[in-house]
Gaussian input, Z-matrix of N, CA and C with variables (Angstrom, degrees):
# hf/3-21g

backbone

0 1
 N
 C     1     B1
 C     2     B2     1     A1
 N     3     B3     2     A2     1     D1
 C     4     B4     3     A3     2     D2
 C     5     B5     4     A4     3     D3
 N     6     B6     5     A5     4     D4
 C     7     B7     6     A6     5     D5
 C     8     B8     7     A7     6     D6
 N     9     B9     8     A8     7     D7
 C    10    B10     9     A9     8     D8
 C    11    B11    10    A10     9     D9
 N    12    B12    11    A11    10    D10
 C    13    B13    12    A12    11    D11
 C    14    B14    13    A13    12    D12
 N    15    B15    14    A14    13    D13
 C    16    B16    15    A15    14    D14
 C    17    B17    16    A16    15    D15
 N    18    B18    17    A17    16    D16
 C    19    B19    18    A18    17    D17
 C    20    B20    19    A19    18    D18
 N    21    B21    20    A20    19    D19
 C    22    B22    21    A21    20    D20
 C    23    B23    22    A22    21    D21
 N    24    B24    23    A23    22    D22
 C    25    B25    24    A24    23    D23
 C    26    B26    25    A25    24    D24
 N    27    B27    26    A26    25    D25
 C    28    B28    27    A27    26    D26
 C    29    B29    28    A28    27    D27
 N    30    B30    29    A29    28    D28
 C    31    B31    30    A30    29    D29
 C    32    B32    31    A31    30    D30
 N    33    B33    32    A32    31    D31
 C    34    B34    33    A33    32    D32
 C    35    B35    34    A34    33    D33
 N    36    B36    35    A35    34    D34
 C    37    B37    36    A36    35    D35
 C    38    B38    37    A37    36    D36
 N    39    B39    38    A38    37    D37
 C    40    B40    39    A39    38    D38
 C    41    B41    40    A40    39    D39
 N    42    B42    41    A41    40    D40
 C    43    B43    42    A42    41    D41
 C    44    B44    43    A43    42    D42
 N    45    B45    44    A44    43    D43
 C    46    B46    45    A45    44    D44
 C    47    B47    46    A46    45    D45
 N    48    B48    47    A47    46    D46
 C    49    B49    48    A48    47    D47
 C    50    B50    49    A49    48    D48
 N    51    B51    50    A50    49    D49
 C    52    B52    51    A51    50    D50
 C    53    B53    52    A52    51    D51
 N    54    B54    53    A53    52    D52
 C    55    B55    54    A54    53    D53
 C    56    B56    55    A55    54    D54
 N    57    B57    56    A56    55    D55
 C    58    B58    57    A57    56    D56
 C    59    B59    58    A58    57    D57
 N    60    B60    59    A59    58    D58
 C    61    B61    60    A60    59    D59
 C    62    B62    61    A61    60    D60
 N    63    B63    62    A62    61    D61
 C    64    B64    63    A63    62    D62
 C    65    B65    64    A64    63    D63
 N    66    B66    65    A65    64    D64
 C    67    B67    66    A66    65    D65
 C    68    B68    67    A67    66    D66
 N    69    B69    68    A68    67    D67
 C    70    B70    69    A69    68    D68
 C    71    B71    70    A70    69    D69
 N    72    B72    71    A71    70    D70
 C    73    B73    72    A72    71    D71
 C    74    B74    73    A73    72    D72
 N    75    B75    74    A74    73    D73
 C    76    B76    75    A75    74    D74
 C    77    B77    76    A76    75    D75
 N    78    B78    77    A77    76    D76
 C    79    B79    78    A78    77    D77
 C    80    B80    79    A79    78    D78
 N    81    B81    80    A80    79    D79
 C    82    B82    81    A81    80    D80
 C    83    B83    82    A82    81    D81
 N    84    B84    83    A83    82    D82
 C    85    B85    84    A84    83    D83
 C    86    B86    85    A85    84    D84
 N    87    B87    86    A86    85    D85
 C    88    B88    87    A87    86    D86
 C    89    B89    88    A88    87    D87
 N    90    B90    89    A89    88    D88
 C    91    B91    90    A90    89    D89
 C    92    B92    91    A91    90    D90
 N    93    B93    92    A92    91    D91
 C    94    B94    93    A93    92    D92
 C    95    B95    94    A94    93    D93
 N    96    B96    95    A95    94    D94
 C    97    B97    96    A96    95    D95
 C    98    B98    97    A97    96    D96
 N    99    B99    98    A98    97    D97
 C   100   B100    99    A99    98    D98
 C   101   B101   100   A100    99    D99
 N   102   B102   101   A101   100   D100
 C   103   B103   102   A102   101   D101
 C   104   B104   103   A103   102   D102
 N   105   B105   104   A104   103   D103
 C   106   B106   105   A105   104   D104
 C   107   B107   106   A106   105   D105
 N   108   B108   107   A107   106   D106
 C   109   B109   108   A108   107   D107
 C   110   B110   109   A109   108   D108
 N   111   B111   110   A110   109   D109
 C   112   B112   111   A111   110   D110
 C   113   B113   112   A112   111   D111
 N   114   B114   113   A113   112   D112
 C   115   B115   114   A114   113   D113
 C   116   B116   115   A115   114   D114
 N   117   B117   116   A116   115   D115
 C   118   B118   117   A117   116   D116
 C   119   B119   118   A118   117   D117
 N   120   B120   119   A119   118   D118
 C   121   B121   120   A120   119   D119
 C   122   B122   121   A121   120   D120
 N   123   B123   122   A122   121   D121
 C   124   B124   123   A123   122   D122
 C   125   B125   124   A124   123   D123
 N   126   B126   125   A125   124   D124
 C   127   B127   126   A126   125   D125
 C   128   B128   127   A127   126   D126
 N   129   B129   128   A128   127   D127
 C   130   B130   129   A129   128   D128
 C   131   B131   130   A130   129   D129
 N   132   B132   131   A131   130   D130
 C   133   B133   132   A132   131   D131
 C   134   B134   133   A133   132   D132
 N   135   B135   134   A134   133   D133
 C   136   B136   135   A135   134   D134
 C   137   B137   136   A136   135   D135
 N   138   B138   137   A137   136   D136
 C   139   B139   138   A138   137   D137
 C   140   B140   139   A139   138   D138
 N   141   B141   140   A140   139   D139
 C   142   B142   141   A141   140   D140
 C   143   B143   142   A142   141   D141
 N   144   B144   143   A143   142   D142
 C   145   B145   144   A144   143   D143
 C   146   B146   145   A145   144   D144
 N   147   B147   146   A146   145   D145
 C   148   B148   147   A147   146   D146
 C   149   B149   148   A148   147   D147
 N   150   B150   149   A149   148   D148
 C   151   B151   150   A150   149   D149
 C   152   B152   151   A151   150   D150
 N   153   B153   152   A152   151   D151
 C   154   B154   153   A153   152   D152
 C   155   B155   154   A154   153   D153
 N   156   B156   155   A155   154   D154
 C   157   B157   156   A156   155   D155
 C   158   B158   157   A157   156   D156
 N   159   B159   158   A158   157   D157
 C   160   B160   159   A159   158   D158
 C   161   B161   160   A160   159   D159
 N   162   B162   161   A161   160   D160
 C   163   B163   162   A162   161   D161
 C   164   B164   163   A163   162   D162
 N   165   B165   164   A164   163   D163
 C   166   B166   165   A165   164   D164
 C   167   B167   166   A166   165   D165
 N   168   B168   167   A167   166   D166
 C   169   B169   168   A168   167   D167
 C   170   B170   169   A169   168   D168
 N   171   B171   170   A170   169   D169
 C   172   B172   171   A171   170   D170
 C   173   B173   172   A172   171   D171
 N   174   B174   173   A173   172   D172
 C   175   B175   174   A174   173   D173
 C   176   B176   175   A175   174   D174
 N   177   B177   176   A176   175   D175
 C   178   B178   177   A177   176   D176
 C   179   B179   178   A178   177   D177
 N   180   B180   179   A179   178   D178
 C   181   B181   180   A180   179   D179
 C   182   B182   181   A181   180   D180
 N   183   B183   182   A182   181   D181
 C   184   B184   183   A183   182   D182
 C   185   B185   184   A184   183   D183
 N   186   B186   185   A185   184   D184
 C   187   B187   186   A186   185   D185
 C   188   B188   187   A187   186   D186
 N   189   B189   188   A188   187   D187
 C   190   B190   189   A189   188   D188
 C   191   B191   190   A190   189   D189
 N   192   B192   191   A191   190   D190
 C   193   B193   192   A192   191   D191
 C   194   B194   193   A193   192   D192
 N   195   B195   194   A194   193   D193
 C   196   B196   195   A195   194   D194
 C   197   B197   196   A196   195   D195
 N   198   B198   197   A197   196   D196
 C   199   B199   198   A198   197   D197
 C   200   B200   199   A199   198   D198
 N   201   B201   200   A200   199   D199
 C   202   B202   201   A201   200   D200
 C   203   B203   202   A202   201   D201
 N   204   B204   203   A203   202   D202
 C   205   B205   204   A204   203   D203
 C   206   B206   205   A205   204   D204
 N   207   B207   206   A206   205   D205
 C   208   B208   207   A207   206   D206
 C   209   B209   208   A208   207   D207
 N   210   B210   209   A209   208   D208
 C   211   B211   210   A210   209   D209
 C   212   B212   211   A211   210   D210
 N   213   B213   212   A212   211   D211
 C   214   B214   213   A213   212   D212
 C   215   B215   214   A214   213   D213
 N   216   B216   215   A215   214   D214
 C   217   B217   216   A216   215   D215
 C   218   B218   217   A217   216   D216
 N   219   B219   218   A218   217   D217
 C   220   B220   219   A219   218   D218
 C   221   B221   220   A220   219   D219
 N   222   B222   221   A221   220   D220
 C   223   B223   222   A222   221   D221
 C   224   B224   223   A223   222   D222
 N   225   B225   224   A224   223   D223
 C   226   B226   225   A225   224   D224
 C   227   B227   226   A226   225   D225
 N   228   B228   227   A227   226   D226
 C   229   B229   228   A228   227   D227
 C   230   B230   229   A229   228   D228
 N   231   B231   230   A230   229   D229
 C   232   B232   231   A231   230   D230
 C   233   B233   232   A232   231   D231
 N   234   B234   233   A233   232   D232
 C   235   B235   234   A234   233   D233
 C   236   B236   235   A235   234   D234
 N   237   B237   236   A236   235   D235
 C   238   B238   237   A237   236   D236
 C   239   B239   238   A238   237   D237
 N   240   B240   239   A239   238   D238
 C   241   B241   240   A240   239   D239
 C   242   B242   241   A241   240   D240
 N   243   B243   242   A242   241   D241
 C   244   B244   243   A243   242   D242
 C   245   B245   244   A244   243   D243
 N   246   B246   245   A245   244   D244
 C   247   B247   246   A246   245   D245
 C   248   B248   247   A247   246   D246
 N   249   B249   248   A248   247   D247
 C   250   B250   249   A249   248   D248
 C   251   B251   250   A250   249   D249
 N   252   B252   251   A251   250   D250
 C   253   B253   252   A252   251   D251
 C   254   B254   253   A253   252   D252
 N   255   B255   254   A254   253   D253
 C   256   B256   255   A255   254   D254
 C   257   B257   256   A256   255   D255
 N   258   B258   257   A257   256   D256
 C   259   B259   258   A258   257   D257
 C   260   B260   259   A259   258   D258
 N   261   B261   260   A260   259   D259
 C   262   B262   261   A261   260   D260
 C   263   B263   262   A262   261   D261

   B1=1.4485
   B2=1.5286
   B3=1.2076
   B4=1.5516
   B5=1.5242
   B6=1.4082
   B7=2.1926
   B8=1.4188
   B9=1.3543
   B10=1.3609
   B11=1.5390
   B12=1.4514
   B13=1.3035
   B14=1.7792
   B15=0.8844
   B16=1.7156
   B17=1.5256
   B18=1.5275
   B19=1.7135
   B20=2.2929
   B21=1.4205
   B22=1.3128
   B23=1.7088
   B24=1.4843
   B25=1.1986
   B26=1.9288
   B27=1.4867
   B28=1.1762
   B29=1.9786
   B30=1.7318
   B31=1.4498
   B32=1.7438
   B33=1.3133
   B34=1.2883
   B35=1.0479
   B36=1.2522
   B37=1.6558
   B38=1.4101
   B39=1.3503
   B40=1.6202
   B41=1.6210
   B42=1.4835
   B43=1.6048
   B44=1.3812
   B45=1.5146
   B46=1.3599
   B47=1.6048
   B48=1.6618
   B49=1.5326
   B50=1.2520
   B51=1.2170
   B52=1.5346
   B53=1.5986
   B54=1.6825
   B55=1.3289
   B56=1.6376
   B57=1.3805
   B58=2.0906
   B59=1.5408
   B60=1.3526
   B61=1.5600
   B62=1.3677
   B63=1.3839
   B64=1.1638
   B65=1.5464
   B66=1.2259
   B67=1.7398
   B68=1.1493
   B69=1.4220
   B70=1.0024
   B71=1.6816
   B72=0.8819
   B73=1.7652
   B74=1.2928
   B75=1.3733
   B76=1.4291
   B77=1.2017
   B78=1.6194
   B79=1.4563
   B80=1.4345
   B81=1.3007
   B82=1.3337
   B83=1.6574
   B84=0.9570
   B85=1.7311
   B86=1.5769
   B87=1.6422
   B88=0.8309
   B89=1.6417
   B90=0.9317
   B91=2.1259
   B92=0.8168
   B93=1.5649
   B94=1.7167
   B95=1.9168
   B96=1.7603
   B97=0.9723
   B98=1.6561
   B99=1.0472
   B100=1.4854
   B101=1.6976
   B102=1.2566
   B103=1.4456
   B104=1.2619
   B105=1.3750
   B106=1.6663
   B107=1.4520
   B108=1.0549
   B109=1.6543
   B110=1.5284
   B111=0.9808
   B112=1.4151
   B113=1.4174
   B114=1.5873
   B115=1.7580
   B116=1.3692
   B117=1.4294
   B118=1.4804
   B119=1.7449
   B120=1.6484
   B121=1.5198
   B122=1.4577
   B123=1.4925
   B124=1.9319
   B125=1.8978
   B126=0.9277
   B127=1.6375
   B128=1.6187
   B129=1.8612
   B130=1.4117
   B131=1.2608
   B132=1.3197
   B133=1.6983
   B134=1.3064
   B135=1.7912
   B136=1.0312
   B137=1.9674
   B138=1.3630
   B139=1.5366
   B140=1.5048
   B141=1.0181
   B142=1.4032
   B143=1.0624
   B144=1.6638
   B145=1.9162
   B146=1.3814
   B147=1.5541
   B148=1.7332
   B149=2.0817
   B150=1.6160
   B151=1.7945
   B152=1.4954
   B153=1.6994
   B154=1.2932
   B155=2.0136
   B156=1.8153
   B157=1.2746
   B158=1.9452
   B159=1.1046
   B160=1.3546
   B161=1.4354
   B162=1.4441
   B163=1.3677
   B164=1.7669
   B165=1.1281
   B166=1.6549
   B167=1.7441
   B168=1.8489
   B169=1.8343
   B170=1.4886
   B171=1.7304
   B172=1.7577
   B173=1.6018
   B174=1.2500
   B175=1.2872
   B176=2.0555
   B177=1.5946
   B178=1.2658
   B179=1.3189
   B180=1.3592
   B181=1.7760
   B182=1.3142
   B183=1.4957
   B184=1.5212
   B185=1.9527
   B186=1.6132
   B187=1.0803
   B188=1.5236
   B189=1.4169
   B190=1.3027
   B191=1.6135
   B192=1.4952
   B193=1.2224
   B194=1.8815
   B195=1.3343
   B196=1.6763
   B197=1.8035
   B198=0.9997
   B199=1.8096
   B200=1.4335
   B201=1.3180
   B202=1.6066
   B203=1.0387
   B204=1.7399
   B205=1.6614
   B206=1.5668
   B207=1.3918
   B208=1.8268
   B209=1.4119
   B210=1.4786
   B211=1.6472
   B212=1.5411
   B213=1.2936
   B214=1.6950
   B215=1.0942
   B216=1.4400
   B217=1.5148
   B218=1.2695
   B219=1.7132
   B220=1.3309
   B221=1.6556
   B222=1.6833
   B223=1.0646
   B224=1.1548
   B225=1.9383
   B226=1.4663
   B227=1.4967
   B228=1.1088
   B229=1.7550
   B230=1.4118
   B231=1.6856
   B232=1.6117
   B233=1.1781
   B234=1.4045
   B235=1.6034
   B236=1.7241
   B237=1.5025
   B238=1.3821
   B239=1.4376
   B240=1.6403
   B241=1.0267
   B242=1.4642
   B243=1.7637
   B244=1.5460
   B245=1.2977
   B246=1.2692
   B247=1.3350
   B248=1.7065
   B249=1.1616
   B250=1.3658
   B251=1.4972
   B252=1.1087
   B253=1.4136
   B254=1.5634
   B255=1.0410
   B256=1.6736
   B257=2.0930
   B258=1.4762
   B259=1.5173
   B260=1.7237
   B261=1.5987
   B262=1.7326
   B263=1.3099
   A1=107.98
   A2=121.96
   A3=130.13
   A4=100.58
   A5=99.61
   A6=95.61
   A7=97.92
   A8=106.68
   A9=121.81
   A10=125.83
   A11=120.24
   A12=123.40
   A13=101.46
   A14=114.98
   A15=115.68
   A16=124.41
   A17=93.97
   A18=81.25
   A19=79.14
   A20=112.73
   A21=115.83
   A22=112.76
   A23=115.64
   A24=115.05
   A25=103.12
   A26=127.81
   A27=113.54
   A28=86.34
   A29=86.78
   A30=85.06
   A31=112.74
   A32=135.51
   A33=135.99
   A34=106.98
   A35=133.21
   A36=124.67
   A37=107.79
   A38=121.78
   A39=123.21
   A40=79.45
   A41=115.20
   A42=115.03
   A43=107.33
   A44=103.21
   A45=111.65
   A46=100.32
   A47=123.31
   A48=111.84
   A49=131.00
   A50=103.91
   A51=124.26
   A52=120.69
   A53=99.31
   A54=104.52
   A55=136.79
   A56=82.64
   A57=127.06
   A58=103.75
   A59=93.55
   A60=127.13
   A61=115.83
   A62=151.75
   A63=141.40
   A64=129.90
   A65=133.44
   A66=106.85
   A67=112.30
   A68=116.97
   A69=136.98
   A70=122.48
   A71=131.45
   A72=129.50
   A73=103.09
   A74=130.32
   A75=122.83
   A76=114.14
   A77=108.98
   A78=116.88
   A79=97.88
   A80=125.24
   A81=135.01
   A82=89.40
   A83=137.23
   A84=128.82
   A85=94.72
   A86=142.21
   A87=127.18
   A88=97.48
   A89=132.37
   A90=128.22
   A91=104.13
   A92=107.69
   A93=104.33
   A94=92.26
   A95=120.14
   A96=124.32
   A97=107.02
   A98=126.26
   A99=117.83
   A100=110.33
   A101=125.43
   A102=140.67
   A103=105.26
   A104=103.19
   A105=123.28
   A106=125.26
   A107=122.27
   A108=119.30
   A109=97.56
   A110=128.28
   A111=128.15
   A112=125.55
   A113=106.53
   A114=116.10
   A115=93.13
   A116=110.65
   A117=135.24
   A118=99.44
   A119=91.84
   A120=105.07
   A121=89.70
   A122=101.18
   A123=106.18
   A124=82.05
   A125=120.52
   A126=112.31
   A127=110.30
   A128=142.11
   A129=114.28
   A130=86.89
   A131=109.88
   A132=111.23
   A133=115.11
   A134=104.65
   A135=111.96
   A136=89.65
   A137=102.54
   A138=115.57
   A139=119.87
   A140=146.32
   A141=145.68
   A142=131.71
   A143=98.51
   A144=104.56
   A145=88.39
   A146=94.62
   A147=110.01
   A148=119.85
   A149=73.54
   A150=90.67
   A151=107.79
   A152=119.09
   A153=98.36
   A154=88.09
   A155=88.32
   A156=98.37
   A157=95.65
   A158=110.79
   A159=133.92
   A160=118.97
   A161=112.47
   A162=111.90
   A163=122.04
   A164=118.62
   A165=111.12
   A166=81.36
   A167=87.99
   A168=95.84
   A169=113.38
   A170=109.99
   A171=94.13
   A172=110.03
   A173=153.51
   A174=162.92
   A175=75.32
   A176=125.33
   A177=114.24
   A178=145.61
   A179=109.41
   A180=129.72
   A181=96.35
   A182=127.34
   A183=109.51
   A184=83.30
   A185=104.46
   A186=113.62
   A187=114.14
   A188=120.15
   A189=116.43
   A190=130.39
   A191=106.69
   A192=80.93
   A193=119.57
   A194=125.96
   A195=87.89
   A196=78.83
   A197=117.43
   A198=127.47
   A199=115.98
   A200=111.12
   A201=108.87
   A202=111.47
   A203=114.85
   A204=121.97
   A205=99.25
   A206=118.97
   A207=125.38
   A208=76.87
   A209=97.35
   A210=120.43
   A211=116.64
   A212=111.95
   A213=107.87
   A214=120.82
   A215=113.76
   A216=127.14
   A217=109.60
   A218=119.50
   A219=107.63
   A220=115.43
   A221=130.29
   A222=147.46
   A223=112.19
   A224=78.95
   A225=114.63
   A226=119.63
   A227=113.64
   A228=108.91
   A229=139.41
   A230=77.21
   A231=101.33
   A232=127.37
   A233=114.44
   A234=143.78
   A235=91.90
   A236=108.82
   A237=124.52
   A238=95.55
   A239=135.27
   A240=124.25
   A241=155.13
   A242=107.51
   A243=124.89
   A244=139.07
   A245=132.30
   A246=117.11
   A247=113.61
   A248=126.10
   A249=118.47
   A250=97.64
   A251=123.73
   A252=104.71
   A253=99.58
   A254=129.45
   A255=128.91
   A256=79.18
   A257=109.50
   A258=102.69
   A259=131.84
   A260=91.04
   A261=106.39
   A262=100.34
   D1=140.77
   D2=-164.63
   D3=-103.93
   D4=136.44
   D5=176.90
   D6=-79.83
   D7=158.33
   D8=164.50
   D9=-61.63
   D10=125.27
   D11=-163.57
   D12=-58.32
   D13=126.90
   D14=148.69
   D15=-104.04
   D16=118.30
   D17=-153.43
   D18=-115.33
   D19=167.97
   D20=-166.48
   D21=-72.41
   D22=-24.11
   D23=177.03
   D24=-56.05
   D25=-26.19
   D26=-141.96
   D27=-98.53
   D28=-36.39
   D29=-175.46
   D30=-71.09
   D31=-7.55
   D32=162.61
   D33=-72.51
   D34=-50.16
   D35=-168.51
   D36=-91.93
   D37=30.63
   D38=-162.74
   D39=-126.79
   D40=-45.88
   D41=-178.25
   D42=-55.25
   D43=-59.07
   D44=-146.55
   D45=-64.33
   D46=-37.34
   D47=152.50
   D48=-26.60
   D49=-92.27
   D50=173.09
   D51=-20.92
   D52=-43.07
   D53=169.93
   D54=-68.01
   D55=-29.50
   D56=-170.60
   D57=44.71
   D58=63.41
   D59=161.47
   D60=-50.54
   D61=110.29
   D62=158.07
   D63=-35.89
   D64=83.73
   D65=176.54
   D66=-117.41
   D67=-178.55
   D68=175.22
   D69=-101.88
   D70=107.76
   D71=-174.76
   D72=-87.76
   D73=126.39
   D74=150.80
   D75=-103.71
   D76=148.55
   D77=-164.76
   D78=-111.43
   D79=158.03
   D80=-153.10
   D81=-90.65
   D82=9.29
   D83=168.52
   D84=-101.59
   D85=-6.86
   D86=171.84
   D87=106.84
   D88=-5.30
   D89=162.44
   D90=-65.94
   D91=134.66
   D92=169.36
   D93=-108.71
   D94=152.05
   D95=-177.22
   D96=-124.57
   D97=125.66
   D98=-173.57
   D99=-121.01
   D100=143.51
   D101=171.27
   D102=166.42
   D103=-156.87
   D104=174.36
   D105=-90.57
   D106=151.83
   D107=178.71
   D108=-75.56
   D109=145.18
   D110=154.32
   D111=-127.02
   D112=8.45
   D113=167.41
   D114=167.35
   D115=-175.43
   D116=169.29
   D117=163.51
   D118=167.16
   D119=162.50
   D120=-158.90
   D121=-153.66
   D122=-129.92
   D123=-63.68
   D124=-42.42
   D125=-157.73
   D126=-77.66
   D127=-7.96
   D128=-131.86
   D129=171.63
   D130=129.34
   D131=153.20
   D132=-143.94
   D133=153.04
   D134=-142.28
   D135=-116.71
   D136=125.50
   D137=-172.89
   D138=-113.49
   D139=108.12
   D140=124.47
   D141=-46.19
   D142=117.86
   D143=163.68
   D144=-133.28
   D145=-129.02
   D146=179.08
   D147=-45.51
   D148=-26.56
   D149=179.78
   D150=-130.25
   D151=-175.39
   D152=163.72
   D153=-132.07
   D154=152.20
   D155=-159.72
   D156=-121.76
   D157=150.41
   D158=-175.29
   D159=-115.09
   D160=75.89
   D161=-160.24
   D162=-107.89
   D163=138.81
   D164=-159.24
   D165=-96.25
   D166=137.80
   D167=175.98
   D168=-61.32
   D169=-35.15
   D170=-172.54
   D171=-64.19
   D172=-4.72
   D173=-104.66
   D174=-147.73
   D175=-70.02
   D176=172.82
   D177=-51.75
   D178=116.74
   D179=166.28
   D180=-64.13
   D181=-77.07
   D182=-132.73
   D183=-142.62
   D184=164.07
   D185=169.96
   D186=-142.88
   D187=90.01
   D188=-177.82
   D189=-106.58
   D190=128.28
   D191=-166.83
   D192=-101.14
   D193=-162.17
   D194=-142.86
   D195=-113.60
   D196=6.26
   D197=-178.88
   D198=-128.33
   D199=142.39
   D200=168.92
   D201=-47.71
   D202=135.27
   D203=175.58
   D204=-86.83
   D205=141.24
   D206=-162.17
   D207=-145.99
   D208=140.62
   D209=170.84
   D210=74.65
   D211=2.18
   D212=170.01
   D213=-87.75
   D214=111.91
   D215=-160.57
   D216=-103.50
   D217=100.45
   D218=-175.71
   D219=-87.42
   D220=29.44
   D221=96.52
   D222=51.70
   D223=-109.25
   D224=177.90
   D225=-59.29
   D226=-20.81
   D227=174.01
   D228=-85.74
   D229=-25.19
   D230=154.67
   D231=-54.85
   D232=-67.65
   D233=-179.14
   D234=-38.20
   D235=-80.17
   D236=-172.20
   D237=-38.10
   D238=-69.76
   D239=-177.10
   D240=-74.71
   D241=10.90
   D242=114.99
   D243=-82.13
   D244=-3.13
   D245=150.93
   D246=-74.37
   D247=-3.84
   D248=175.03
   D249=-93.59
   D250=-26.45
   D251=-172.41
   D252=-91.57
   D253=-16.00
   D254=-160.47
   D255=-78.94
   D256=-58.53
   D257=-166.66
   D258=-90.16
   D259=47.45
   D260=172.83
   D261=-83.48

């Protein structure tokens, strides 16, 4: 049985939840959308501000968030991403 990939896009937007980081999303037509993450998976994330917005990732340019990110340890993504290559 194969582990589930953890790849760094999931673990950034897994922080920036958890944290309920303010950002800003820009959408590739040029909108910028601002609130909190409040979920996603591989296709879509789902944002709260004034509204809550349902946004498909291919549709995203940029993801900024509006505070220093503290405690994101790219570490762990490392680590995770030699044990996937050590067990092909």
């Amino acid at each position: 049985m194969s582990r589930p990939t953890f790849n760094l896009q999931d673990q950034f937007l897994n922080h920036l939840r958890k944290e309920r980081t303010p950002v800003t999303v820009h959408i590739l037509n040029g909108t910028k959308i601002t609130g909190i993450i409040r979920g996603f998976d591989n296709f879509s994330i789902l944002l709260k501000g004034e509204n809550q917005h349902f946004i498909y990732k291919h549709s995203v340019a940029l993801i900024v968030p509006r505070k220093a990110i503290r405690d994101f340890d790219m570490k762990e993504h490392e680590e995770r991403k030699m044990e996937e290559v050590v067990n092909v």
